[in-house]
N, C-alpha and C positions, 0 to 999 in steps of 0.2 A: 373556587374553580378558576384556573387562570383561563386568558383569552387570548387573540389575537396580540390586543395591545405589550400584553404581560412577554412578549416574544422575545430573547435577548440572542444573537448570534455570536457566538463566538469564532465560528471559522470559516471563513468563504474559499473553497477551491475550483478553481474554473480551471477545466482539463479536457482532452479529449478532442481528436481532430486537430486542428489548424487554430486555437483561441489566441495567437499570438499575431496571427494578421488584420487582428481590430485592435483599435483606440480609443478612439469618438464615441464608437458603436455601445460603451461600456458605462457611458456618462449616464446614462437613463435607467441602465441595472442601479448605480449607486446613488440615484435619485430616488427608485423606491425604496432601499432595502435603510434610508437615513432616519434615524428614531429607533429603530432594531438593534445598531450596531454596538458591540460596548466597546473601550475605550482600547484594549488589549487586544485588539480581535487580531486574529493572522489571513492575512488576505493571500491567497496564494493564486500566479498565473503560469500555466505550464504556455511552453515556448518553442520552439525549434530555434539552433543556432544561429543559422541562416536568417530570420526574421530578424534579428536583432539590430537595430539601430537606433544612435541616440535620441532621434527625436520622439520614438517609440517608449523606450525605455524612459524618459522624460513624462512622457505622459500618461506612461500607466503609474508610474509613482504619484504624479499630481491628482492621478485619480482616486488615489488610496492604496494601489497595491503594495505590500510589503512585503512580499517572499516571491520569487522566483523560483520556477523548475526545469533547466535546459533540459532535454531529451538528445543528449549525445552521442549513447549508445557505445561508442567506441572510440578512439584516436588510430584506428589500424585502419592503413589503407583498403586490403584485403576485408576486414572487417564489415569496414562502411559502405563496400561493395557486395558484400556478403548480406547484408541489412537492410539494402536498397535505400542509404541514406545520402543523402542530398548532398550533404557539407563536407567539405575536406575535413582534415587534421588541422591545418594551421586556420580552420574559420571556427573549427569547434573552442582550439582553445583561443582564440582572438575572441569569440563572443563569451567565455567566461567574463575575460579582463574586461570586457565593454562592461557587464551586469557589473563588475564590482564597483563603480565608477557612479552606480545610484542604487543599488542593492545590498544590503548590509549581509540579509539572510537568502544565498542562494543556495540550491538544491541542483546536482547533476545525475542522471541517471547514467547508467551503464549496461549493459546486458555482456552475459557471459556463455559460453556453451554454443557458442552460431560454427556454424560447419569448417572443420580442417584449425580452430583455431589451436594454437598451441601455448605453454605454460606461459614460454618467454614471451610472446605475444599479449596475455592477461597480466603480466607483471609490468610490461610498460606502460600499458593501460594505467595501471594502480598508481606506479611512478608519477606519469605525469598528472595524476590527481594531486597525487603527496604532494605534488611541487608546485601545484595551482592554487591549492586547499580552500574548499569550497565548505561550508561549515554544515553540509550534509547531503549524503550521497543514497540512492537507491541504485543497489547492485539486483540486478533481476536474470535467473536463468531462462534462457530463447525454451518459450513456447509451443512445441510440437504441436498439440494437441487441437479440437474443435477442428473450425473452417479455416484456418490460416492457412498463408501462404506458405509459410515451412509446411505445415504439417501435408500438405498436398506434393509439395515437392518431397517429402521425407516418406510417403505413402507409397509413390511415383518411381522411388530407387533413385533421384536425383541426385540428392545428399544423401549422410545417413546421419543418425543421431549417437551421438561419444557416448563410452559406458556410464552409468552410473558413481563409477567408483572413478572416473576421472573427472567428472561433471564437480566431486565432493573434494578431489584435490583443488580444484579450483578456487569452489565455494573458502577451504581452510586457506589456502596463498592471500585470499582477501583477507579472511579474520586477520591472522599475522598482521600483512602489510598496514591495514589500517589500526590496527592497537596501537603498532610501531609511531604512525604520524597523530596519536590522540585521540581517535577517532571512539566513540561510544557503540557498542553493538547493542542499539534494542528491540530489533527483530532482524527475524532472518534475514531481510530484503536490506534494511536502512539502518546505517550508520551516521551519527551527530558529531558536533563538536559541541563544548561543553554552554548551557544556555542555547542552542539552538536546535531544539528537539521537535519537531513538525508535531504541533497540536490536532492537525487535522487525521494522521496517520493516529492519535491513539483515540479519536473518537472512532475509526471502525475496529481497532484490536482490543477496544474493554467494550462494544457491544453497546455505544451510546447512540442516542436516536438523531440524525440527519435526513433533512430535506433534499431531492435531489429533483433537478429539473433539467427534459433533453430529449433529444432522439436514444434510447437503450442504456438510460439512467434509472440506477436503482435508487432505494431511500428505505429507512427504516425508521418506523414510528413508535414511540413509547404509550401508542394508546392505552395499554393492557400489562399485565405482571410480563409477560413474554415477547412483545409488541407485534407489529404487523411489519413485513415487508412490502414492497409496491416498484413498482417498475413501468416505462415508458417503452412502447413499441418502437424497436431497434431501428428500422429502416425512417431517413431525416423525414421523406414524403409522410409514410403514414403519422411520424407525431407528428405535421403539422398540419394535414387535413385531417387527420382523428385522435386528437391527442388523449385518449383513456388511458386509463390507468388499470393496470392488473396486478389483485391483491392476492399475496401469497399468506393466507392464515397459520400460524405458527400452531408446533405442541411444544409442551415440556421436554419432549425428547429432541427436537429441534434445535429446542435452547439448549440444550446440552451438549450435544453434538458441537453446534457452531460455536460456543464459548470454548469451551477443553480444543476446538482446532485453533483460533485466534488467539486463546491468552499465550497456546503453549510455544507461539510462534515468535515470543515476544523475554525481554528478563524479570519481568514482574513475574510471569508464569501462573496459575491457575490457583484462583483463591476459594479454600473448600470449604470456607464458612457463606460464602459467595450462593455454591452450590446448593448447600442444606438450607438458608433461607428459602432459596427461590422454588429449591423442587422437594426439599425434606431428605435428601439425598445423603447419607452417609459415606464416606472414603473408605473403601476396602480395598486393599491393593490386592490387584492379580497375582498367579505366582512369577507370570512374565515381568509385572511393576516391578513387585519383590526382589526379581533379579538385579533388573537395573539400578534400583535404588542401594543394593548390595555390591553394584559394582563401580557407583557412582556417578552414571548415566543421570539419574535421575534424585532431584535432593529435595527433599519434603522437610520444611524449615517453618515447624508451627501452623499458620493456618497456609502458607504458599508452597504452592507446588511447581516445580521448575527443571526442565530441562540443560544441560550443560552445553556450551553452546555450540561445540563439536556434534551435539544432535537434533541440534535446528534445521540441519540438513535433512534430516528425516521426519521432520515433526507431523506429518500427514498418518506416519505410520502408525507414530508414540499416542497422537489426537484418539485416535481408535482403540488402543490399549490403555489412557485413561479413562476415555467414555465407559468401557467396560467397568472400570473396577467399581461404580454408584449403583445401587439398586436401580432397578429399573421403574423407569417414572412411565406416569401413562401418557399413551401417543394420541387422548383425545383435544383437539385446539376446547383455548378457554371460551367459553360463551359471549364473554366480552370485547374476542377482539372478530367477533362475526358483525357484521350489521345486522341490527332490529329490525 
């Protein structure tokens, strides 16, 4: 049985909030986690542009970090006003060129679909990515939905939200633009350049077990065939005057569910010898799969199943149309991942 000791980390992401206006603060994370870490590990620190200076970037490299993630969100005036971001255009890209100066592997994000944008607008975006080339990008569509502040302004008649079918012009002017500069697509969201593929992003798309520590931090644990989920209460006060943890006990159907959404979001796509190990679950395509697979939507290559990636854009839908096609497992959680 391993233990504690037996613990090896391979991937440290510190994200979420403001983690770019500490330093110092980070010396005593990487004092305990020393004996854990293995030689490869990818240390990632997400950043706001604006934070970035070299004494900074100086010394979260000496602290160990290896990968950086600006959160830029856009180069469009309009945009970045539309975003409520902070930094101009010329600090967003001023603070790439500073990361590259002591970061080999930087990551930028982008968000796409934010209100009144327009084609030509998301193509200079892309442009001036091609022309910065950052060796991996997360393109994300603007979030309506929950308690956000779009989604209350978009609720409100303030904004409105672009159709669907313009939302997916978009999403395709990316695919192009970035195949054009090299760019790898292995999920919907993130595009690499070649050896630079975020190891932290595919321990949540293949469903691998991470520790997560925070104010409204998830983690997922490999106690069990199915494992446990857990989570930290969202508000900072409550995890630090009652930091419990709330466990979400998994089923079979669960796991099913959540694997066919996450693998199909990704180019490996949905491995069905995967399935019938884990639930005894046999592949039987729908007549809707059927279609697709007849029409090329959908390519079933031996034991992998995978979407084309013109319908990554829809993969929430396709997730649900392959969940279907597996006998149905049972929706009771395993006895082992309850506590005794």
């Amino acid at each position: 049985m391993s233990t504690i000791k037996d613990l090896r980390i391979g991937s440290i992401f510190i994200g979420g909030g403001t983690p770019s206006i500490f330093v110092d603060e980070y010396e005593r994370l990487f004092e305990l986690l020393e004996g854990y870490i293995d030689g490869d590990i990818e240390i990632t620190l997400e950043a706001n542009p604006n934070d970035l200076t070299t004494s900074r970037l100086s010394g979260w490299r000496e602290l160990g970090f290896n990968r950086i993630s600006l959160g830029v969100q856009t180069f469009d005036k309009q945009g970045l006003l539309a975003l409520t971001r902070e930094h101009s255009r010329k600090e967003a890209i001023d603070s790439i060129d500073l990361a590259k100066g002591h970061f080999k592997n930087i990551n930028v994000d982008l968000i796409y679909g934010w209100h009144e944008q327009s084609v030509d607008q998301w193509r200079e975006d892309l442009r001036v990515i091609g022309d910065l080339s950052p060796n991996h990008l997360s393109l994300y569509l603007l979030d309506y939905s929950g308690k956000t502040p779009f989604s209350r302004l978009q609720r409100s008649g303030q904004i409105g939200q672009e159709s669907s079918e313009y939302l997916e012009k978009l999403y395709l002017e990316a695919c192009k633009a970035l195949r054009e500069e090299g760019f790898d697509h292995e999920e919907v969201s993130n595009w690499s350049k070649p050896g630079f593929s975020c190891h932290h992003n595919w321990i949540y798309w293949q469903m691998k077990p991470y520790l997560a520590v925070g104010a409204g931090s998830h983690g997922y644990l490999d106690n069990c065939s199915i494992g446990t989920r857990y989570s930290y209460p969202s508000s900072l006060l409550g995890f630090v005057q009652s930091p419990r943890i709330d466990l979400d006990f998994r089923t079979l159907d669960h796991w099913l569910m959540e694997y066919t959404t996450t693998s199909l979001r990704t180019k490996k796509g949905v491995l069905l010898d995967k399935i019938f190990d884990k639930t005894g679950c046999s592949f039987a395509p729908s007549s809707v799969v059927t279609t697709a697979i007849d029409r090329g939507l959908i390519k079933v290559d031996g034991n992998q199943l995978t979407l084309v990636e013109a319908e990554w854009f829809r993969e929430n839908a396709w997730s649900f149309e392959v969940y279907r096609c597996f006998n149905q497992v049972h929706s009771e959680s395993i006895a082992c991942c309850r506590p005794q």
